[in-house]
C-alpha positions as CSV (number, residue, x, y, z in Angstrom):
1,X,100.7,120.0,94.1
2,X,97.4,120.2,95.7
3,X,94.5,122.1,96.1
4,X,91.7,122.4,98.4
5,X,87.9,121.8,96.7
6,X,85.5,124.3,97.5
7,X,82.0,123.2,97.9
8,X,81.1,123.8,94.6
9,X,84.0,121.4,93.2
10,X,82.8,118.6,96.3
11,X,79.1,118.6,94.6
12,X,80.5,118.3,91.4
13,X,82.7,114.9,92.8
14,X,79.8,113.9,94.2
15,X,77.8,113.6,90.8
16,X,80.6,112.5,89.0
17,X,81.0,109.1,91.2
18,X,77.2,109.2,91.2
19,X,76.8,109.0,87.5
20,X,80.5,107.1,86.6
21,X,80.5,104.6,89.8
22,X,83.5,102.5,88.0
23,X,85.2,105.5,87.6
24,X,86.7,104.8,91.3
25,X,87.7,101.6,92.9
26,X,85.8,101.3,96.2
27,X,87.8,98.9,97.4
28,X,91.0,100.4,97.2
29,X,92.6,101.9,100.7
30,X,93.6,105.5,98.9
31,X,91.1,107.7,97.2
32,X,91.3,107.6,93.4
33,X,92.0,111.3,92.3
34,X,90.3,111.1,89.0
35,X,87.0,112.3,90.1
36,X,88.6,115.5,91.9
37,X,90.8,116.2,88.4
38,X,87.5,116.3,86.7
39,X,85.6,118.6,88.8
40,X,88.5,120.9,89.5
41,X,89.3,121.2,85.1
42,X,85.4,121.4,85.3
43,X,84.6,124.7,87.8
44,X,88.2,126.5,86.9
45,X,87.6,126.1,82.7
46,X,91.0,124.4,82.8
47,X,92.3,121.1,80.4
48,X,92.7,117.5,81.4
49,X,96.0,116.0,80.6
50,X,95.9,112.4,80.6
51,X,97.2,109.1,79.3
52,X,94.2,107.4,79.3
53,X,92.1,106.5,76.2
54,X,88.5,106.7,75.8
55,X,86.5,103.2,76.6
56,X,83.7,103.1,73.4
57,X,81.8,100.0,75.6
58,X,82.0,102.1,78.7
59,X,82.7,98.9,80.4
60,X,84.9,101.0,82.8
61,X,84.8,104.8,82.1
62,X,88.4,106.5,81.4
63,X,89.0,110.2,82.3
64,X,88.3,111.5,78.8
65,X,84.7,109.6,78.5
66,X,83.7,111.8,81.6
67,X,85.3,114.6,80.7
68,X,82.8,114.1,77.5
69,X,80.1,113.9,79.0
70,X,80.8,117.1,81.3
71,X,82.4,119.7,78.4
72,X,85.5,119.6,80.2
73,X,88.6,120.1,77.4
74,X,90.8,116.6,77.6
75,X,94.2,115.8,75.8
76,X,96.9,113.7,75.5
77,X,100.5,114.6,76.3
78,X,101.8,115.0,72.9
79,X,98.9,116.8,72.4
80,X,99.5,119.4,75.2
81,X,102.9,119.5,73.9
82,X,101.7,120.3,70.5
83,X,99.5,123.4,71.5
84,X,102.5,124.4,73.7
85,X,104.5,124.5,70.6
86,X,107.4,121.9,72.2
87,X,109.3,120.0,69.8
88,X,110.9,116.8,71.2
């Protein structure tokens, strides 16, 4: 699924890689989505679902250190499956 950013979402990117450059790898020939995840959970009020752990060191910033830093809401999947009320 995707969704076209609106301006307000394509500032938001833009601080994001401004402020967590390691969040992206520039070298890399396809644009790293985590960034656009952020700022779209960010400007809609929505939840981050993710894998990823937090990095304490912030040697390389994870989605949930960012989504700290910016009050967006970030969970695991067995959390999201908790507040869903799934059993498995």
């Amino acid at each position: 699924m995707f969704k076209d950013l609106d301006e307000v979402q394509v500032k938001l990117v833009r601080v994001i890689v401004k402020n967590f450059p390691k969040l992206v790898d520039v070298g890399k020939t396809t644009a790293d989505a985590d960034p656009f995840i952020i700022a779209l959970a960010k400007s809609k009020d929505w939840t981050v679902v993710t894998s990823e752990i937090p990095d304490p060191q912030r040697k390389r910033p994870k989605i949930p250190d960012v989504c700290q830093v910016y009050d967006v809401k970030c969970i695991s999947l067995v959390e999201f499956f908790r507040e869903q009320g799934w059993r498995y």
